[in-house]
C-alpha positions in Angstrom: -6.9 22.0 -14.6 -4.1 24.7 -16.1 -0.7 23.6 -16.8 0.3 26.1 -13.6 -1.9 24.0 -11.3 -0.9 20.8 -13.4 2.7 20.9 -13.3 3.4 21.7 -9.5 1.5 18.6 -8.5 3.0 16.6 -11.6 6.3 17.4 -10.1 5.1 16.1 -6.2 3.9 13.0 -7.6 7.3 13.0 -9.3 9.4 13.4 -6.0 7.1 11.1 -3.7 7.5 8.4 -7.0 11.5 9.0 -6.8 11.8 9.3 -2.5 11.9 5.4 -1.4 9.9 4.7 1.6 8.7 2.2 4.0 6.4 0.2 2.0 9.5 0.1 -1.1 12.3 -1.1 1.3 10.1 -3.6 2.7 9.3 -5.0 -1.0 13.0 -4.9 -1.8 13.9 -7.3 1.0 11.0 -9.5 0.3 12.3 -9.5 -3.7 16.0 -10.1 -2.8 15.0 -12.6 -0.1 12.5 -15.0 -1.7 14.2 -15.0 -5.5 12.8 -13.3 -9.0 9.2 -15.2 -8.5 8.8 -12.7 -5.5 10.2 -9.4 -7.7 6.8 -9.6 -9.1 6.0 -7.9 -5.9 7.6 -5.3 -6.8 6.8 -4.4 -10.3 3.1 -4.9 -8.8 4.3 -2.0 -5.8 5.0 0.2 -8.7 1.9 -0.2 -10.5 -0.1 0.9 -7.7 1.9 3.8 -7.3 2.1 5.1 -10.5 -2.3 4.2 -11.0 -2.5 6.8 -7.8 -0.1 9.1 -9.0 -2.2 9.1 -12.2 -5.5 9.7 -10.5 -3.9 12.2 -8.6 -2.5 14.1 -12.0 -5.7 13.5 -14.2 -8.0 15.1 -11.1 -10.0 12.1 -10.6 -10.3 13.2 -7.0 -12.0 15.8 -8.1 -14.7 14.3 -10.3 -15.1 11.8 -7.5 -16.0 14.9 -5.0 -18.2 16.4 -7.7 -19.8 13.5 -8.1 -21.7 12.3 -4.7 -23.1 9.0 -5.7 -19.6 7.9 -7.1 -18.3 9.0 -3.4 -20.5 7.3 -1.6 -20.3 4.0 -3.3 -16.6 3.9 -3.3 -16.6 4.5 0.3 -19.4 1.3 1.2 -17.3 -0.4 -1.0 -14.3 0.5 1.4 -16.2 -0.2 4.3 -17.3 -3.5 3.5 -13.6 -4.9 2.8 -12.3 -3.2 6.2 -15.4 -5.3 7.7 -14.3 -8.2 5.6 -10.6 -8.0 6.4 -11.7 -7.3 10.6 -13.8 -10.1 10.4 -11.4 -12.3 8.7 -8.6 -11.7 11.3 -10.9 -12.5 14.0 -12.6 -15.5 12.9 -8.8 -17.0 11.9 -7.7 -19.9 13.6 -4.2 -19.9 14.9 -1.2 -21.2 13.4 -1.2 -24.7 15.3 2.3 -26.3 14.1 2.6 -28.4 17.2 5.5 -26.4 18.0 5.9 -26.2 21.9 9.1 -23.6 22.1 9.5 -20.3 23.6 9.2 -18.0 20.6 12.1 -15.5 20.7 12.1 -12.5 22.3 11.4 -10.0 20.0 14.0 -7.4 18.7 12.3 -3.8 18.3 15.4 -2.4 16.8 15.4 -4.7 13.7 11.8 -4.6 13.4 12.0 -0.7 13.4 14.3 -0.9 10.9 12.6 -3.4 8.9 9.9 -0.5 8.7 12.1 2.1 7.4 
């Protein structure tokens, strides 16, 4: 990859690492919420992030491509945790507190905003 194809996509990563988003407010509120324990979360949010970024940069995505047996491994590998995770939230038994109240009706607006 050439420094004119490098540095355009350098600079993306750069804005979508510097633009917060969804998934960053959420971890903010769950950090200021539940105490510096829970702002592990975050450095952990930002790890990820920069590891893709980094993929993204070095053109691992393309040696993945080039490389069909890598592909295809990493995608059974992804298949086999969405089956796990499916299978997990079916088979789950539900959260039996005893509680016998009317849960509250739920407010869209704050979960909406919640999400962004």
């Amino acid at each position: 990859m050439t420094l004119t194809e490098w540095a355009p996509l350098a600079l993306v990563c750069l804005l979508g690492a510097m633009s917060p988003g969804p998934s960053l407010a959420l971890v903010t509120r769950h950090a200021a919420t539940k105490g510096a324990v829970a702002g592990f979360c975050a450095v952990t949010h930002g790890a990820g992030i920069f590891l893709w970024a980094s993929a993204t940069v070095t053109g691992l995505g393309a040696v993945v491509v080039s490389q069909p047996t890598w592909f295809g491994a990493i995608r059974a590998v992804g298949a086999v945790f969405l089956l796990y995770l499916g299978l997990s939230a079916l088979l789950s038994r539900p959260n039996e507190s005893g509680a016998t109240e009317k849960p509250a009706q739920p407010d869209y607006a704050r979960g909406a905003g919640k999400a962004f």
